[in-house]
N, CA and C atoms as an extended XYZ file, in Angstrom:
204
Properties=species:S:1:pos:R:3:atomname:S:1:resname:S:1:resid:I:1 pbc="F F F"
N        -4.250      125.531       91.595 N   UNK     1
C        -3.189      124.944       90.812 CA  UNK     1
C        -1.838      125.462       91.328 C   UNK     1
N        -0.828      124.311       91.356 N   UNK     2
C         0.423      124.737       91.512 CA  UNK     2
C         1.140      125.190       90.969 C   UNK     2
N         2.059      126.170       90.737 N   UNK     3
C         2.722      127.154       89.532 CA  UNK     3
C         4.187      126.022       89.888 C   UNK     3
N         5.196      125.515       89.002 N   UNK     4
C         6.812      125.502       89.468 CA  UNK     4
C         7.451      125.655       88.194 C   UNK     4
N         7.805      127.087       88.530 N   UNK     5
C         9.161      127.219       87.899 CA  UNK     5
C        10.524      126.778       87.807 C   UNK     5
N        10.819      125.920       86.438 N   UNK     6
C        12.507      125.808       86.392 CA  UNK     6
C        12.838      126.250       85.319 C   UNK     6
N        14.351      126.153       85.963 N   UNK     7
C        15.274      127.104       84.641 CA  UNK     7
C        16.198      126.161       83.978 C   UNK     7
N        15.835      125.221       83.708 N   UNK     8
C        16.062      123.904       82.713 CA  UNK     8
C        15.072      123.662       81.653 C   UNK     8
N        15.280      122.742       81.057 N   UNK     9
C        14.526      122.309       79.972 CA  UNK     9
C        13.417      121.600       80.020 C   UNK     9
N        13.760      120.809       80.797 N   UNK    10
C        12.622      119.816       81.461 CA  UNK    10
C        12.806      119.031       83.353 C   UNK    10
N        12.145      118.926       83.880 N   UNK    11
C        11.883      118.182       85.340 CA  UNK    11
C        12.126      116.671       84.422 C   UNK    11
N        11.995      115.817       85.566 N   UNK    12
C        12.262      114.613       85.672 CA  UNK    12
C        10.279      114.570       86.372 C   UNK    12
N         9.672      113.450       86.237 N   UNK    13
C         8.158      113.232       86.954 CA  UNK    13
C         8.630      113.423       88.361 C   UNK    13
N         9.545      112.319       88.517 N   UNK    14
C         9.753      112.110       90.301 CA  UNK    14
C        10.022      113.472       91.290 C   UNK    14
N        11.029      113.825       90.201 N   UNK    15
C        11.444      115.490       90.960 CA  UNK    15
C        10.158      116.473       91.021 C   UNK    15
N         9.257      116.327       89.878 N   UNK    16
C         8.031      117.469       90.151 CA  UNK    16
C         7.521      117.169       91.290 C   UNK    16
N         7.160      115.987       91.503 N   UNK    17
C         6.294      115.295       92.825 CA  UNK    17
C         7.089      115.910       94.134 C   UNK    17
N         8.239      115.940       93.973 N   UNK    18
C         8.748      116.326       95.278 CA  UNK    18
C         9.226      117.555       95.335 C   UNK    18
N         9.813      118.465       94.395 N   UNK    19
C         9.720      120.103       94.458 CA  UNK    19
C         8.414      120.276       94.422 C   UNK    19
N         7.332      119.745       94.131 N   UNK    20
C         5.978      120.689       94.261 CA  UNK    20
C         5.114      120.290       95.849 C   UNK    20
N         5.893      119.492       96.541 N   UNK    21
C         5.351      119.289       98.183 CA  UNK    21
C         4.383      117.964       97.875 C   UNK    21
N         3.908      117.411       96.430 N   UNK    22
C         2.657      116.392       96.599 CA  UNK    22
C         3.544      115.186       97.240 C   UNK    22
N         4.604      114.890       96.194 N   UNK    23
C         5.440      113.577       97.753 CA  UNK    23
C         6.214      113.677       98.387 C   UNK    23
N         6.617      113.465       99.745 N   UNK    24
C         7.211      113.428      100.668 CA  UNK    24
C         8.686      113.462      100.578 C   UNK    24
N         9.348      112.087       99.518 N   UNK    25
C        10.385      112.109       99.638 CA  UNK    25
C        10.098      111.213       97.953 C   UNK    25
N        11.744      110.681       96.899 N   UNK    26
C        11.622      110.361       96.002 CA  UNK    26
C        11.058      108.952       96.263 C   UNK    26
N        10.967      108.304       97.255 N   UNK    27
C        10.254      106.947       97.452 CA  UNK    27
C         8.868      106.713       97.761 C   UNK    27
N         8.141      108.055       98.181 N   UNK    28
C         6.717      108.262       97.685 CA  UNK    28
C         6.592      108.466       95.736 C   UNK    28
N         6.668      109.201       96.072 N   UNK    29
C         6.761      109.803       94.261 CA  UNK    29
C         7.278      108.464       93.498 C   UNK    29
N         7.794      108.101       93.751 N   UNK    30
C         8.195      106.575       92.723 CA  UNK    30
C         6.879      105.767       92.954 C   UNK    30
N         6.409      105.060       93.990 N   UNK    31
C         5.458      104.538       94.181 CA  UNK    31
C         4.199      104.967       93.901 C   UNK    31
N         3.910      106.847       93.935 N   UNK    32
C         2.528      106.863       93.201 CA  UNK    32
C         3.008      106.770       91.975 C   UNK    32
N         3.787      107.251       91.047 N   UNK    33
C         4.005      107.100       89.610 CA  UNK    33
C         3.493      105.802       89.350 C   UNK    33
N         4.370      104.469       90.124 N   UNK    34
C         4.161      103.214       89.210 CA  UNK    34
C         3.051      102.275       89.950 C   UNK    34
N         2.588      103.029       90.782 N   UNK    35
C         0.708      102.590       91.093 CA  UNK    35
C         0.048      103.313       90.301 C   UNK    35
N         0.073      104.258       89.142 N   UNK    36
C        -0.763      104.836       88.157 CA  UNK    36
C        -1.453      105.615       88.611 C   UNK    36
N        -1.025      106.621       89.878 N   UNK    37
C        -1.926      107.417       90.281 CA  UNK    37
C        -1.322      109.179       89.382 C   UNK    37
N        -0.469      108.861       89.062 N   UNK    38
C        -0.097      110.314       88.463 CA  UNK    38
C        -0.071      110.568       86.827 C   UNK    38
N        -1.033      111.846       86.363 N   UNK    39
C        -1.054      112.040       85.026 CA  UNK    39
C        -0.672      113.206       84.407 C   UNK    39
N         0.011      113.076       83.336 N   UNK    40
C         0.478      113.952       82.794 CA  UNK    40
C        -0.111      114.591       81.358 C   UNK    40
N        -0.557      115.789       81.387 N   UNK    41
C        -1.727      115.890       80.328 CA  UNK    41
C        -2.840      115.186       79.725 C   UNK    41
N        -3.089      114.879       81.472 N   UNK    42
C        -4.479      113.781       81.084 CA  UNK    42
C        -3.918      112.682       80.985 C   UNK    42
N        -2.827      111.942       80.574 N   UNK    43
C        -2.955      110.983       80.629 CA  UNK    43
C        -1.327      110.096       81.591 C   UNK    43
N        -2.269      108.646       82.423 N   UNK    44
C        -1.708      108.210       83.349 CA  UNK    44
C        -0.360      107.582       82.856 C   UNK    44
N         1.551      107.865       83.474 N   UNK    45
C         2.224      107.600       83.058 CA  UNK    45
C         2.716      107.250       84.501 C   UNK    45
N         3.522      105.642       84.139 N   UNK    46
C         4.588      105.206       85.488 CA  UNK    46
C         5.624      105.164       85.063 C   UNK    46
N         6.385      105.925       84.401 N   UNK    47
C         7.985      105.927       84.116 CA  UNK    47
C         8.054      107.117       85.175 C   UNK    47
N         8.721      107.158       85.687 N   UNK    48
C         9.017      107.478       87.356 CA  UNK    48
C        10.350      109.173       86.332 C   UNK    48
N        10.749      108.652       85.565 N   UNK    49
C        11.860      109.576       85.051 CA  UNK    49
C        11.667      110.197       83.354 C   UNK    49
N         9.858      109.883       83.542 N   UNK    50
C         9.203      111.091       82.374 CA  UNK    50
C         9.509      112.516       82.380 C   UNK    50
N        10.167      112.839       80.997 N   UNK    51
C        10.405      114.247       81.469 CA  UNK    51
C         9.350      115.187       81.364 C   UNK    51
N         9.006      115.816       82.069 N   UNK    52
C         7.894      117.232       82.400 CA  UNK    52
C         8.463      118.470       81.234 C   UNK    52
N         8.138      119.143       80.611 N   UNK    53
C         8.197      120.055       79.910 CA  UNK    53
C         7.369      121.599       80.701 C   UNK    53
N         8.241      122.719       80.391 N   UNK    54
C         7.038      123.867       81.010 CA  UNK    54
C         5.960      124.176       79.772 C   UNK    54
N         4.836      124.360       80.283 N   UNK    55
C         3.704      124.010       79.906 CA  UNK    55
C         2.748      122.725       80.142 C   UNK    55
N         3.575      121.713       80.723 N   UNK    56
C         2.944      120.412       81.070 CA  UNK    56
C         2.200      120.488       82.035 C   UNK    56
N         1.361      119.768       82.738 N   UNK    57
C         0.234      119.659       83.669 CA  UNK    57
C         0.317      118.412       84.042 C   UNK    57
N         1.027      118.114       85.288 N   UNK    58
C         0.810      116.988       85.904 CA  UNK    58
C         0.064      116.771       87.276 C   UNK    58
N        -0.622      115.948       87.161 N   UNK    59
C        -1.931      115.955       88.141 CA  UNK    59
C        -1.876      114.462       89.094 C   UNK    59
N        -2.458      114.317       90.701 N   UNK    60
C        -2.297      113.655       91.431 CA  UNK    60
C        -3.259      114.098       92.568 C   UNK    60
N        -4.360      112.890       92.644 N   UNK    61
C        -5.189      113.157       93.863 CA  UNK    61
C        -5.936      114.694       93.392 C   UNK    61
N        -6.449      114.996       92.433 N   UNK    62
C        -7.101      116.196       92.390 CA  UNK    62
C        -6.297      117.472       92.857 C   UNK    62
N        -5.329      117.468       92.681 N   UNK    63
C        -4.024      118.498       92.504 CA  UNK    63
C        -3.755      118.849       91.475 C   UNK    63
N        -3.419      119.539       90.949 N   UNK    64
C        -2.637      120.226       89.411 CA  UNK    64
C        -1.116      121.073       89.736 C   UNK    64
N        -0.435      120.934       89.202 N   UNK    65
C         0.845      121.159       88.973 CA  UNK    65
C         1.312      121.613       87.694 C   UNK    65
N         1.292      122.784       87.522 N   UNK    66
C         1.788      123.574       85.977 CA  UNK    66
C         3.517      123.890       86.190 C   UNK    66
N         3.991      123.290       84.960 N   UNK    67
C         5.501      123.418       84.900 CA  UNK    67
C         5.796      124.967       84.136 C   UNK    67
N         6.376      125.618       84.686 N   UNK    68
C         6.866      127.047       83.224 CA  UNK    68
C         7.757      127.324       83.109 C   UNK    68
């Protein structure tokens, strides 16, 4: 599992995807979001600008990503 720390309130989805290395650039990460490949506490969300909370778990391709 991936640990990412921020010192805000919440991530944006798109930005986790790309501070945590799973997409490339924000035009990957937009496109898995709204092909339904990315979930957020279990469950699949395509708003590309969901906010992530620390404690959240967003997952992609059998990856995990913990926000704190």
């Amino acid at each position: 599992m991936i640990e990412i720390k921020i010192d805000t309130e919440f991530i944006k989805l798109g930005q986790l995807l790309k501070m945590s290395g799973l997409a490339d650039s924000g035009s990957y990460a937009k496109m898995y979001i709204v092909e339904g490949m990315v979930s957020v506490n279990g469950e699949v969300d395509i708003r590309r600008g969901r906010k992530v909370y620390p404690g959240d778990i967003v997952t992609f391709q059998d990856k995990e990503v913990k926000v704190n």
